[in-house]
N, C-alpha and C positions, 0 to 999 in steps of 0.2 A: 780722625776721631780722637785721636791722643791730645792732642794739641786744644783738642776743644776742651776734654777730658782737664787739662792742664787750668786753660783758664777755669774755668769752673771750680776747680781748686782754688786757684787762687782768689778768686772772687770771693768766695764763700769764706778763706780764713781772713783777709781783710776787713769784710764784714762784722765777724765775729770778734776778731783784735780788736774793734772801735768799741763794740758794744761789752767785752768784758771790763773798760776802762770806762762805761759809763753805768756798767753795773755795778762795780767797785765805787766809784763815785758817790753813788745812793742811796749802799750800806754804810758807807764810812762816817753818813751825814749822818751824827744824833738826832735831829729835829724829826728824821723818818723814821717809820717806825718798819724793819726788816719785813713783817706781812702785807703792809702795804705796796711795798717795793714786788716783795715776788707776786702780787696779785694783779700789780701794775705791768707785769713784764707778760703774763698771761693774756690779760686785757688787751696788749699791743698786737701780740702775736696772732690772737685772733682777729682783732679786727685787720689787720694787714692781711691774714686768711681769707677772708670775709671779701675784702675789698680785691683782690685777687682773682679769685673763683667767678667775681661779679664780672672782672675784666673778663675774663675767659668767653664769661659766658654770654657777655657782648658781640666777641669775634666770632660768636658761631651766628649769630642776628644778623651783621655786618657785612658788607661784601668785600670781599679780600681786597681791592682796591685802596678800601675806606679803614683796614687794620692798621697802615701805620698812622694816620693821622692820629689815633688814641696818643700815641705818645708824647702829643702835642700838651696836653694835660699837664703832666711834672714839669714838661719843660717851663709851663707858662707858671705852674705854681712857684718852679724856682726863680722865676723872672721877679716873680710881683714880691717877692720874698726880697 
């Protein structure tokens, strides 16, 4: 459990380090206007909530079988990306 406990950690400040460097980024830009930036970072965070929840709430529909295939999703979006 520690070691999960760990990554998780880690996961989460990597995550974070990316996105404080792309929130500094957004403010830094004159052309934006600072309310729009934080109203945009709201916006994000819900809808990744959003679409989340939605996942969840799939895997209960799903037969456990058929759960990992979802993750075939990002993979493919990163492909065609």
């Amino acid at each position: 459990m520690t070691e999960t406990l760990l990554v998780a950690a880690g996961v989460y400040a990597s995550t974070n380090f990316d996105d404080i460097f792309l929130t500094m980024a957004f403010f830094s830009d004159a052309r934006l206007d600072a309310r729009a930036v934080v109203i945009g970072k709201f916006a994000g965070i819900a809808a990744l909530t959003l679409v989340s929840a939605a996942a969840a709430a799939c895997t209960l529909a799903v037969p456990p079988e058929w759960v990992a295939l979802l993750g075939v999703v990002p993979l493919a979006l990163g492909v065609k990306a």
